[in-house]
N, C-alpha and C positions, 0 to 999 in steps of 0.2 A: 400622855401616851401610856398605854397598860401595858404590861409587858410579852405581852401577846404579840402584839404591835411590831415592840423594838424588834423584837427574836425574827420575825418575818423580814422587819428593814437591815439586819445584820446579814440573815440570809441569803438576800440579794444580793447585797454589795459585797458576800461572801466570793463572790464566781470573777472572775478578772474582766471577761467583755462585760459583765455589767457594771463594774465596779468605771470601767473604763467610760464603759456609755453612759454614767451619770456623772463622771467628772468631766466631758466635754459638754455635756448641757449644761452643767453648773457653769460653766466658761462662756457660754453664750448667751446666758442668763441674762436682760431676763425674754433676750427674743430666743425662737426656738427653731428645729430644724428639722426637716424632715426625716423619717425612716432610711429611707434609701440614700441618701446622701450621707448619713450617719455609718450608715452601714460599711461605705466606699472610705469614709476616714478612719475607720477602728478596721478594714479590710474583713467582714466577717459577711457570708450570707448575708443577703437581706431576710430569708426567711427568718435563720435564726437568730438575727437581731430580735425582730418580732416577737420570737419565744422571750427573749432576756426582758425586750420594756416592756412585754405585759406583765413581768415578775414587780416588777418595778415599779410599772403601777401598781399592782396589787398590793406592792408595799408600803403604798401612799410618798414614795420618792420621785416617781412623772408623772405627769397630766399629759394626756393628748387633746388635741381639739380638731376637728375636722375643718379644713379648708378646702371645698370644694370637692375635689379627686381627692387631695393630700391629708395625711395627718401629720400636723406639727406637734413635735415632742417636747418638753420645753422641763428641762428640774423642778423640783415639787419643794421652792427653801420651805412652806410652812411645813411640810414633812420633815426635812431635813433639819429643822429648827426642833421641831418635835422631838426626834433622837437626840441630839445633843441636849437639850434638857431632861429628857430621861436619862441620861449619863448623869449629868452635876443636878440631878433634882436634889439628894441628900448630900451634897456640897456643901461644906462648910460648917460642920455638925446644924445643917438643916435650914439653914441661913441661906438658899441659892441664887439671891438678889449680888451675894458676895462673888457669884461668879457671872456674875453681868458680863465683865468683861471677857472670858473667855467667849462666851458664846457670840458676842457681838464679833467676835474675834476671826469665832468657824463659820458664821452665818452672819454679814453686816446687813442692814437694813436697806442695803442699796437700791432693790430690785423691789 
């Protein structure tokens, strides 16, 4: 990730509904949920939900995928994976295999 990148996915998860709205995706990971039903659990517009996970995707943090009428939203862990080792890349004077564990830690391979 370049840091281009991270500064954008900070960004995002700078604001509180999106910070919110990607931690209930990460929760439901790895199925995913609609807009509008998202919207009714974090209590925010549906519109401006919409504004927040297009940031979010744009920050390479959710994927949507169209089903049908619907778009289901679903966390982006390769994204999120991505950040967290731009955090511990020069971990460990440079060594970042030493923070394996951290990361599997923020990001398990569950999903």
């Amino acid at each position: 990730m370049k840091t281009k990148q991270a500064l954008a996915a900070f960004a995002a998860l700078s604001q509180e509904t999106r910070l919110e709205a990607f931690r209930q995706l990460v929760r439901l990971t790895p199925d995913g949920m609609p807009a509008g039903e998202l919207a009714r659990d974090l209590d925010v517009p549906a519109s401006t939900l919409s504004s927040h996970l297009a940031i979010l995707e744009r920050a390479g943090l959710v994927a949507s995928e169209r089903q049908g009428r619907t778009i289901l939203y679903r966390a982006d862990l390769n994204g999120a994976r991505d950040l967290v080792q731009f955090l511990v890349k020069d971990c460990c004077r440079g060594q970042p295999e030493r923070c394996a564990q951290l990361i599997e830690a923020a990001l398990p391979s569950c999903c």
